[in-house]
N, C-alpha and C positions, 0 to 999 in steps of 0.2 A: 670901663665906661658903662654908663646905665641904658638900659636897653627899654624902649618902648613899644609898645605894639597900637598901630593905627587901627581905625575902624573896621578898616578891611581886613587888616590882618585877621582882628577876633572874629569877623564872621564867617572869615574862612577856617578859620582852626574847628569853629561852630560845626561847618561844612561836613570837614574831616570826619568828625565826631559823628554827625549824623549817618553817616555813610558807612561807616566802617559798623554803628551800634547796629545794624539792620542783623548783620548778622551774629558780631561777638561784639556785647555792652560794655563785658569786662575790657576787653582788646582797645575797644576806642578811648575809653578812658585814659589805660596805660599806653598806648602809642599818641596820642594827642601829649600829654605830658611828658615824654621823648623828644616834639617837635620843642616844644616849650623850654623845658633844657636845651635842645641845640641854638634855640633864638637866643638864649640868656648869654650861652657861652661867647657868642658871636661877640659880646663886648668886652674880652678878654683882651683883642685882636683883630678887630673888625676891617683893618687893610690889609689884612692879609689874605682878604677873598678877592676872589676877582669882578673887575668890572663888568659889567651886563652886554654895553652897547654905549662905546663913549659919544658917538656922533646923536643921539637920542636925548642920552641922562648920561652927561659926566659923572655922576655921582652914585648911581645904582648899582650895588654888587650884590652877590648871589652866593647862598652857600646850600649845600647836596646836603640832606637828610634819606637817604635811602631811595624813596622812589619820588621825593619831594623836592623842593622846590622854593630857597626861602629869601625872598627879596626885603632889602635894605637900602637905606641910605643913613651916612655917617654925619650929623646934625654936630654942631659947637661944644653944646651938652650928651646926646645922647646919641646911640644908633636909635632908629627906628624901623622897627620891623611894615613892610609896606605889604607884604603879602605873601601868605605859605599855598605853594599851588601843586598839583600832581604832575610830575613831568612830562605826561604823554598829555595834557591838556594843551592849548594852544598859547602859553604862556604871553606871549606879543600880542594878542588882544586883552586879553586881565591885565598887563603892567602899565605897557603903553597907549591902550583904548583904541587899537589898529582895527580899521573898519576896513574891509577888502573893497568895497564898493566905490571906495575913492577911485 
């Protein structure tokens, strides 16, 4: 299946990129293009991840990239990558826009 990456996705991969180049340019290059492969691969077999949170997003599943973090949802035509996040980040506010203050 063909795999796409949303807005967010690419600014998060941007993200990545920026962060990691602070210290090693080479490294972010070549680990961002690791994530990129792992998102590609995800349309091989894209139900074979698991669900996120079916009560939220029936449709949102998640695949482990090392210490990452890469949300999807499986579209007619394509997966689409919805966002690559660092696992110790607060994930449930970036997917699903969870505000504590409610």
């Amino acid at each position: 299946m063909r795999v796409v990456f949303s807005r967010n996705a690419a600014e998060d991969l941007e993200e990545i990129a920026d962060w990691i180049a602070r210290d090693n340019p080479e490294r972010a290059r070549s680990f961002v293009a690791e994530l990129v492969k792992s998102c590609i691969s995800i349309g091989r077999a894209p139900r074979s991840y698991p669900l996120v949170d079916k009560a939220r997003d029936p449709n949102l599943r998640r695949r482990i990239h090392r210490s990452y973090l890469i949300f999807f949802d499986i579209g007619p035509d394509a997966v689409e990558i919805l966002h690559v996040v660092h696992g110790a980040r607060d994930y449930a506010q970036i997917v699903f826009g969870d505000d504590e203050s409610e």
